[in-house]
C-alpha positions as semicolon CSV with decimal commas, in nm:
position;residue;x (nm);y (nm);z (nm)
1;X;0,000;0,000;0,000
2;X;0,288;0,226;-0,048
3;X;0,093;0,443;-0,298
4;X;-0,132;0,579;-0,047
5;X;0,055;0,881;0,061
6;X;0,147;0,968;-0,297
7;X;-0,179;0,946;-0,420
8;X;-0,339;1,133;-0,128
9;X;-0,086;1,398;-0,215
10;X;-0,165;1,435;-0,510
11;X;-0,552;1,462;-0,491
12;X;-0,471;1,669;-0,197
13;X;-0,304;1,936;-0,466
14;X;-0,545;1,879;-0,727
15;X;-0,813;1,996;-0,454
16;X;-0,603;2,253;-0,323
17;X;-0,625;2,122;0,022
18;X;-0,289;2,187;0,167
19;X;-0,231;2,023;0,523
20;X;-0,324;1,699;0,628
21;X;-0,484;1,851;0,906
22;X;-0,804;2,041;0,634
23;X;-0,819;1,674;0,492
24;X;-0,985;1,518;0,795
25;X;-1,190;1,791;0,867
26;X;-1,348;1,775;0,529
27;X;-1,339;1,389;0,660
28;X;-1,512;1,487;0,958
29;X;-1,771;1,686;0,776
30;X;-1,831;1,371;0,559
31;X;-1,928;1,173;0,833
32;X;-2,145;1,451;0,971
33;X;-1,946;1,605;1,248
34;X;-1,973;1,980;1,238
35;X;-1,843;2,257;1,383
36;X;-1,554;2,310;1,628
37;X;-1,590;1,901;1,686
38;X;-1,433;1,871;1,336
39;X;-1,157;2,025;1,447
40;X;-1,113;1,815;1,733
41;X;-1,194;1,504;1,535
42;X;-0,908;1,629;1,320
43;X;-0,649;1,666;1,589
44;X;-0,749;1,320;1,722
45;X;-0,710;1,128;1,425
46;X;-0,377;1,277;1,288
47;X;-0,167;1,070;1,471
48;X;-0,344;0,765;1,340
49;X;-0,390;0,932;0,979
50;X;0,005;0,993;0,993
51;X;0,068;0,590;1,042
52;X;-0,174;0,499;0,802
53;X;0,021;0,765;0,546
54;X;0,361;0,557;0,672
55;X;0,217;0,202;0,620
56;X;0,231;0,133;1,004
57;X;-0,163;0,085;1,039
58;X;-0,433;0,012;0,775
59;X;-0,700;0,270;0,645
60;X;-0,944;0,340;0,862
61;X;-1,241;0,188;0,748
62;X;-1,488;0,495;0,818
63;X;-1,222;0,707;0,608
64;X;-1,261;0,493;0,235
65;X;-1,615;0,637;0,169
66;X;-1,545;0,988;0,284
67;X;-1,208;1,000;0,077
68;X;-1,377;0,859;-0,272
69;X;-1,651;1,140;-0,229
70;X;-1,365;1,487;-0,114
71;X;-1,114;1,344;-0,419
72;X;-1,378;1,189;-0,641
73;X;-1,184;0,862;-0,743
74;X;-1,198;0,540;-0,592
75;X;-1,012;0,334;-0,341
76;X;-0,872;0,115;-0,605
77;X;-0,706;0,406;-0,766
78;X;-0,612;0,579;-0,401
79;X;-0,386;0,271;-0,351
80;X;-0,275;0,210;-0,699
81;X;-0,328;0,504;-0,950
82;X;-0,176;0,277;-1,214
83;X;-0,305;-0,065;-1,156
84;X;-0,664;0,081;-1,322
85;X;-0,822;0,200;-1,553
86;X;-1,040;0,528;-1,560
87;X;-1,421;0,477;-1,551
88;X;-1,579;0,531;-1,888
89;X;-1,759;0,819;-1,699
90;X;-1,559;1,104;-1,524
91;X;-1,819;1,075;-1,286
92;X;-1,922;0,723;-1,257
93;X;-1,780;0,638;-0,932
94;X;-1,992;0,439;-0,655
95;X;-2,008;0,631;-0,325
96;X;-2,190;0,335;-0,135
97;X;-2,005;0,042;0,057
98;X;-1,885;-0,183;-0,197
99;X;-1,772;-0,536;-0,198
100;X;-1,366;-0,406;-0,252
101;X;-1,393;-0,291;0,060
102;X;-1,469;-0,578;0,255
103;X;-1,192;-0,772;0,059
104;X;-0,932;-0,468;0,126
105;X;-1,024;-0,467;0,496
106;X;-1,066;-0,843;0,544
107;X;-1,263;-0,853;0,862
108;X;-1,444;-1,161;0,993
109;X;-1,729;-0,956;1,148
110;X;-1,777;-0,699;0,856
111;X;-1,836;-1,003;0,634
112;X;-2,078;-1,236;0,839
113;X;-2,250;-0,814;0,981
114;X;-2,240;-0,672;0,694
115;X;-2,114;-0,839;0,370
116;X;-2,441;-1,054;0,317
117;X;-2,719;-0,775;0,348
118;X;-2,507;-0,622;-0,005
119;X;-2,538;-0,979;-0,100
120;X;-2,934;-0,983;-0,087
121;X;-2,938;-0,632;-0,242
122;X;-3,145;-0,569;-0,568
123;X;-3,217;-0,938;-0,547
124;X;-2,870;-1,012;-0,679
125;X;-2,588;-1,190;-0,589
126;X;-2,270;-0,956;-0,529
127;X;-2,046;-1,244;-0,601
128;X;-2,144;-1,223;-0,983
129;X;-2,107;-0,795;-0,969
130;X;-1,878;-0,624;-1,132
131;X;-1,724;-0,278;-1,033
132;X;-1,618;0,015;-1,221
133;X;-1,314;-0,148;-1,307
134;X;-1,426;-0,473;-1,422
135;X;-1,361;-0,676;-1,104
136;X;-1,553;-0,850;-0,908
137;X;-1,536;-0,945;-0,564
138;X;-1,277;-1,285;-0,609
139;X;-1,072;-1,063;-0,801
140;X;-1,011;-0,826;-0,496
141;X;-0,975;-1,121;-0,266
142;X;-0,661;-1,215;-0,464
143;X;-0,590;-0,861;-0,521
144;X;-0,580;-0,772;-0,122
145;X;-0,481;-1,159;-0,015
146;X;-0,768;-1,169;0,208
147;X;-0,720;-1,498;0,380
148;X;-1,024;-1,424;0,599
149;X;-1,249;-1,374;0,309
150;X;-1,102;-1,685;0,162
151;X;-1,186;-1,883;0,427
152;X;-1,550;-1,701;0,474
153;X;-1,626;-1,833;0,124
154;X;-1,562;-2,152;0,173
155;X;-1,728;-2,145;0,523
156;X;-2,085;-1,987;0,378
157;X;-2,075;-2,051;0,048
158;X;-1,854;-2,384;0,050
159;X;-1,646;-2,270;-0,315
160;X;-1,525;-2,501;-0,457
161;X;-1,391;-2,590;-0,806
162;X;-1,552;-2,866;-0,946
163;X;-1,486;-2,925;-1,273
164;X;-1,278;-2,751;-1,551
165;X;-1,028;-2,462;-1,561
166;X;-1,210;-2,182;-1,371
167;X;-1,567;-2,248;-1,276
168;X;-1,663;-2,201;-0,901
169;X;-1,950;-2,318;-0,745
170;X;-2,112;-2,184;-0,456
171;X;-2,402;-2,291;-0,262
172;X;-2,604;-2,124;0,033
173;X;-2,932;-2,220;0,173
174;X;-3,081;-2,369;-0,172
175;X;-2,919;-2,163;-0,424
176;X;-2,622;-2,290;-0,643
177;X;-2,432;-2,019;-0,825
178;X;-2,142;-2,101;-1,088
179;X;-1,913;-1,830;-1,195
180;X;-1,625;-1,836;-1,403
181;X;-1,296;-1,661;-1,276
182;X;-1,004;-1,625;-1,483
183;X;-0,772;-1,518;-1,196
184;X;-0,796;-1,895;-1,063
185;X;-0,414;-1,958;-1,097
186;X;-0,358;-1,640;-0,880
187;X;-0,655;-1,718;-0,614
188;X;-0,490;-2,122;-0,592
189;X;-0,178;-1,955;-0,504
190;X;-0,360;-1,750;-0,237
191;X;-0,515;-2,016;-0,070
192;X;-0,186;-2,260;-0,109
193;X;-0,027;-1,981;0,063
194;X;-0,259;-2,031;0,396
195;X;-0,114;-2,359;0,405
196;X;-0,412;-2,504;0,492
197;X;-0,420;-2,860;0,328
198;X;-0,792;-2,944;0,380
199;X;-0,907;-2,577;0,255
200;X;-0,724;-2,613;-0,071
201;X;-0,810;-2,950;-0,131
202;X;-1,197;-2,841;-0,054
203;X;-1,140;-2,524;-0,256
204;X;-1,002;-2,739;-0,575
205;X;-1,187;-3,068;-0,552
206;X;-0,990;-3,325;-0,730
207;X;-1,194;-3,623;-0,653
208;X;-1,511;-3,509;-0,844
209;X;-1,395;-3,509;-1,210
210;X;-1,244;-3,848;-1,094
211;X;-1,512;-4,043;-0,967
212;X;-1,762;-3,895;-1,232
213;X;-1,561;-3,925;-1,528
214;X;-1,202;-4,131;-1,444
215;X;-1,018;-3,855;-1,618
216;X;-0,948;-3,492;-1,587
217;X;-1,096;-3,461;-1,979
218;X;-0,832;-3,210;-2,121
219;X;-0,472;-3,045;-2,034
220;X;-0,673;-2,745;-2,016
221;X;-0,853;-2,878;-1,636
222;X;-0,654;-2,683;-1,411
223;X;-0,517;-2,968;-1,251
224;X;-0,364;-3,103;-1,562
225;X;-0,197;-2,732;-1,567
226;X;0,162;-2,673;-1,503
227;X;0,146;-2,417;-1,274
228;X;-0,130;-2,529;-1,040
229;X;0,097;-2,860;-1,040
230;X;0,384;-2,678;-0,908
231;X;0,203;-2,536;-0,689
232;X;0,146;-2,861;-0,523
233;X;0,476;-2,911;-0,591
234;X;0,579;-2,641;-0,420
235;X;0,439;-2,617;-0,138
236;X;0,554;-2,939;0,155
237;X;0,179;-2,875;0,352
238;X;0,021;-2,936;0,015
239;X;0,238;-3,211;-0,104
240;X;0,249;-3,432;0,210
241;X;-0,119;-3,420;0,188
242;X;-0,167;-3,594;-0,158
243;X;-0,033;-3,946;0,039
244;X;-0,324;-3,890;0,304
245;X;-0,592;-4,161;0,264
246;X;-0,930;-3,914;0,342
247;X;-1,256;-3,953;0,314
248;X;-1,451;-3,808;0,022
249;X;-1,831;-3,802;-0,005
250;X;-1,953;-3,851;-0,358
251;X;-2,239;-3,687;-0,471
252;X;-2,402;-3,947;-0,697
253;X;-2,496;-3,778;-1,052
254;X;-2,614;-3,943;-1,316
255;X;-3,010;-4,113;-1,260
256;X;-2,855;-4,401;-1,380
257;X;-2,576;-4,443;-1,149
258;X;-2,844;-4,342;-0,872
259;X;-3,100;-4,605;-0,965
260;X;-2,840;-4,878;-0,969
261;X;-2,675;-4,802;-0,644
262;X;-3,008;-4,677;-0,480
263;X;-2,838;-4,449;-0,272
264;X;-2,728;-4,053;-0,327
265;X;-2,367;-4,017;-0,231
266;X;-2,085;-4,277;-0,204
267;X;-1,849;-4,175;0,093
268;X;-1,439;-4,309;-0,079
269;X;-1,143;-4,329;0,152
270;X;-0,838;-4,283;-0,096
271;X;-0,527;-4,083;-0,155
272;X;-0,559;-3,784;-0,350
273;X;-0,622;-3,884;-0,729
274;X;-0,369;-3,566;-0,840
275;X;-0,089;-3,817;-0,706
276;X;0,015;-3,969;-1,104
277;X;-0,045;-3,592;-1,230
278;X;0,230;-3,491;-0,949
279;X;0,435;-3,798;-1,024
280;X;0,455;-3,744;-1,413
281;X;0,482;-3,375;-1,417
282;X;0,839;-3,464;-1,179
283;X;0,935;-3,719;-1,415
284;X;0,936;-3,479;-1,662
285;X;1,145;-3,145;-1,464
286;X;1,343;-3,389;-1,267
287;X;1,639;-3,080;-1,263
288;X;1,343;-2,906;-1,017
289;X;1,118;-3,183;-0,850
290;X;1,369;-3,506;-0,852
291;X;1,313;-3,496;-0,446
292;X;0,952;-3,536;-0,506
293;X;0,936;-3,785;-0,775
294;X;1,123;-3,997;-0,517
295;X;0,919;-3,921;-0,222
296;X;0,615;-4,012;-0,473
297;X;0,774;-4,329;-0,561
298;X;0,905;-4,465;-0,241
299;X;0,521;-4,423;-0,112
300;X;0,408;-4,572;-0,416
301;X;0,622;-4,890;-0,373
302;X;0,473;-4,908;0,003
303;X;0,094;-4,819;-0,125
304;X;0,071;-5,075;-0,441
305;X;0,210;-5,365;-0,247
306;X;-0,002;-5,265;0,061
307;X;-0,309;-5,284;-0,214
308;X;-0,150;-5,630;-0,366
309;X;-0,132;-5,798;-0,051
310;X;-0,465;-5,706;0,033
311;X;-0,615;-5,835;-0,258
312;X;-0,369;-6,029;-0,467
313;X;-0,148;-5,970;-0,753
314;X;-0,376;-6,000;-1,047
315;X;-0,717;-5,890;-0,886
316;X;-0,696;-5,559;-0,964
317;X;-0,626;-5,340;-1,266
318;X;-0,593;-4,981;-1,346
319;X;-0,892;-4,889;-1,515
320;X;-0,866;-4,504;-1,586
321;X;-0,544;-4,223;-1,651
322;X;-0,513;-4,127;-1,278
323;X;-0,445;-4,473;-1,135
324;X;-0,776;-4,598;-1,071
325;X;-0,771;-4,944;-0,929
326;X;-1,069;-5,212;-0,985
327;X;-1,150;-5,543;-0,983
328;X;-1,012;-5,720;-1,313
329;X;-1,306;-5,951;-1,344
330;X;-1,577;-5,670;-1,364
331;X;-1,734;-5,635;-1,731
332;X;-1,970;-5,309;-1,614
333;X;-1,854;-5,021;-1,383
334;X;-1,875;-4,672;-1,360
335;X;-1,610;-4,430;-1,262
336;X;-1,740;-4,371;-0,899
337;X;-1,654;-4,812;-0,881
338;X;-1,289;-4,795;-0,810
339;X;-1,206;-4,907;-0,522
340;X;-0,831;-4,748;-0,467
341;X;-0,562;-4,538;-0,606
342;X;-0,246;-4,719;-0,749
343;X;0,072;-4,494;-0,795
344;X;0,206;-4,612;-1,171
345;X;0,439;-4,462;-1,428
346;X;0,300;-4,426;-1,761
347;X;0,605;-4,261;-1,936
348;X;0,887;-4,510;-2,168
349;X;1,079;-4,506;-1,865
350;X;1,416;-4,617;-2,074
351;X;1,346;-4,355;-2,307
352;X;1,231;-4,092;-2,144
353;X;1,391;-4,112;-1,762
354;X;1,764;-4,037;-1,779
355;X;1,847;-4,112;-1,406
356;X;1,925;-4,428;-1,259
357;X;1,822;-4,340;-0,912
358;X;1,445;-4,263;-1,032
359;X;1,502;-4,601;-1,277
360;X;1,564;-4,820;-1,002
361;X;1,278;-4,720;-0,764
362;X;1,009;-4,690;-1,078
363;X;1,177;-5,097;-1,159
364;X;1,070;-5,163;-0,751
365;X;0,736;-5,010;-0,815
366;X;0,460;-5,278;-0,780
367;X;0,278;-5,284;-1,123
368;X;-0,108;-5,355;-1,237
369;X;-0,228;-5,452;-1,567
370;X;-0,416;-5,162;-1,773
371;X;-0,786;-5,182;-1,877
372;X;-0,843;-4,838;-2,017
């Protein structure tokens, strides 16, 4: 937020207000204090006003509303005059509490006091608004790395990515709304950075897509995607929790599927299905991720003969891309049948693996016969 002070300046001249001290009294007489208690509001707040100029405390909330309507612009542009764009209209600027706010100031009472009467406004949901700029309230999230509204999303609205590259879902009370954010490589690296395992793995669902379909469909699903990979990668809380065996209720989808299971969700215990994703995307930048194609492999050797012994050696087979495991016998399943997660290496490991090390554990690594 080191823009503040320069910007403030500089509407401060365009004005022609020329102390700090004028400034909050015009503040003062925004929020309706008159007279000679302006000028004591004034000389209390400068001390504050002065840290909030020098980065040492946040802008006061009660000040953003006052300060768009004395200098005429925005808070976006206060804090970064060159991040944004100018409003079609000189004068289209929105004076009332808006949703950039509540991401900028990132307060767990403001959202569940405050936040939800603007989302019942008009009849509209503010999480599908735009502002003046284009950006809606995700984007500002990101923008302001507003862990608390992160994790008040997911808490009230249960987001969650579902599907393909960017579309959210969010559900309160009966109402499902789906929107489609761009700025989902950004927000993943938010919410990785919380390091919070069980968030982001709520947050970006990788067990839907795989029980529905046994594939991820395209390299364009974001966790086919390079950089959401590294970010697993990347990140030890994140990685460690790919071995974890967690359950995962199902949501049954298809009437099909429904009428012959006669039930409506399937609750799976399994390790996370982006495990071969994680494993192959090493294989291939072993100069970066060698250390985790190892770690990936070592468990894999422990988890496939763990599954082997259980079962036998030729009971199962890996029926879909992400090392779905099922019984080799079966002539009819769907994708929400498997009944485990084998690690396996589906690259020409002689051709394609130059490194004996990573040679000698994917040799050890328990295989199953393919059926896909």
């Amino acid at each position: 937020m080191g823009n503040l002070k320069n910007n403030i300046d500089h509407y401060m001249k365009l004005k022609g207000i020329k102390m700090y001290s004028h400034l909050l009294v015009n503040i003062a007489h925004e929020l309706g204090i008159k007279g000679q208690d302006a000028y004591k509001f004034a000389n209390k707040e400068k001390s504050n006003f002065s840290k909030m100029l020098k980065d040492e405390r946040p802008l006061k909330y009660e000040f953003i509303i006052p300060l768009e309507k004395i200098f005429g612009v925005s808070l976006a542009r206060l804090l970064d005059e060159d991040s944004y764009k100018l409003p079609t209209e000189k004068d289209n600027v929105p004076f009332n509490k808006g949703f950039r706010y509540y991401a900028y100031l990132d307060n767990p009472k403001l959202y569940k006091e405050e936040f939800d009467l603007l989302l019942a406004k008009d009849g509209k949901s503010i999480l599908t608004q735009t502002d003046e700029f284009g950006k809606t309230f995700l984007d500002y999230v990101v923008e302001y790395s507003s862990f608390n509204g992160v994790r008040y999303l997911q808490e009230e609205y249960g987001i969650k990515l579902k599907w393909h590259y960017n579309n959210f879902e969010f559900r309160k009370d009966s109402g499902i709304t789906w929107i489609n954010f761009d700025n989902c490589i950004a927000f993943a690296r938010l919410v990785a950075s919380m390091n919070d395992a069980e968030l982001f793995n709520y947050i970006y669902d990788p067990y839907n897509m795989f029980l529905t379909q046994g594939h991820y469909v395209t390299n364009d699903t974001i966790f086919c995607q390079s950089e959401f990979l590294e970010i697993m990668l990347d990140n030890d809380t994140l990685f460690s929790s790919i071995f974890e065996i967690r359950p995962y209720e199902y949501v049954l989808a298809g009437s099909r599927v429904k009428r012959k299971k006669q039930v409506d969700s399937i609750t799976y215990y399994s390790i996370n299905p982006i495990i071969n994703n994680c494993l192959r995307y090493s294989l291939e930048h072993l100069e970066k991720y060698k250390h985790r194609a190892i770690d990936i492999l070592k468990f894999g050797i422990k988890h496939n003969t763990e599954i082997i012994n259980k079962v036998g050696a030729d009971t199962y087979c890996i029926c879909n891309e992400l090392g779905g495991v099922i019984d080799f016998g079966r002539t009819d399943w769907f994708s929400c049948d498997v009944d485990n997660i084998a690690v396996y290496v589906d690259m020409e490991v002689n051709d394609e693996v130059n490194d004996d090390e990573i040679k000698a554990l994917i040799k050890q690594l328990p295989k199953f016969k393919k059926r896909y």
